[in-house]
Legacy VTK file of the C-alpha trace (Angstrom):
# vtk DataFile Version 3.0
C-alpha trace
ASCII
DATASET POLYDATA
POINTS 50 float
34.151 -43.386 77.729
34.130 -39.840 79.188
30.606 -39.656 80.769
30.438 -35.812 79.908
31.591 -36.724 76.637
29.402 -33.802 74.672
28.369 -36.995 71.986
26.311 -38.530 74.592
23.634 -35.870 74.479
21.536 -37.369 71.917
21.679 -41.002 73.807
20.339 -39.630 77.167
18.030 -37.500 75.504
16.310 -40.554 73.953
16.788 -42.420 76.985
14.747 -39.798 79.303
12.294 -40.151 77.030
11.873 -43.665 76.862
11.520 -43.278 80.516
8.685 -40.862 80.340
6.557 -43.183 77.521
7.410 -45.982 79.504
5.528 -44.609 82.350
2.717 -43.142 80.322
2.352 -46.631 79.567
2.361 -47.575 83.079
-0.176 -45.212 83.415
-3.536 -47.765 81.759
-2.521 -49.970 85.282
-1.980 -47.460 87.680
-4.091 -44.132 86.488
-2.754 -42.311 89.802
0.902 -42.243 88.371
-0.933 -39.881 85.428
0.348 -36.929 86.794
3.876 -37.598 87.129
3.921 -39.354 84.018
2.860 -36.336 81.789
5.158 -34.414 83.921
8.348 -36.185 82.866
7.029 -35.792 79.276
6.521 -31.723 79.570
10.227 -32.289 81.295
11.182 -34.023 77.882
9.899 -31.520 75.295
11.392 -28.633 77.369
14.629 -29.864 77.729
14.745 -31.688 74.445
17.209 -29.814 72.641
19.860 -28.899 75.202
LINES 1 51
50 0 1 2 3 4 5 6 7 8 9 10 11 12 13 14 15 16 17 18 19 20 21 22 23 24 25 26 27 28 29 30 31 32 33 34 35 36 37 38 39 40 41 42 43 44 45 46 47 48 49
């Protein structure tokens, strides 16, 4: 498969934001990683759509 294939949008969309709950969730054991945590989730919602 074509790795700019236009069809994979939706896939690494959810994927990047798996990544940024997953360390949200990270975040109860190590409450330092807070920060970049909620900024990969702002990084999420803003680039959601495109």
């Amino acid at each position: 498969m074509d790795p700019d294939d236009p069809g994979l949008g939706p896939f690494l969309r959810a994927r990047r934001l798996q990544a940024a709950l997953w360390m949200l969730a990270k975040t109860l054991s190590f409450p330092e990683e807070t920060p970049r945590a909620l900024a990969a989730l702002d990084d999420w919602r803003r680039n959601r759509f495109s």
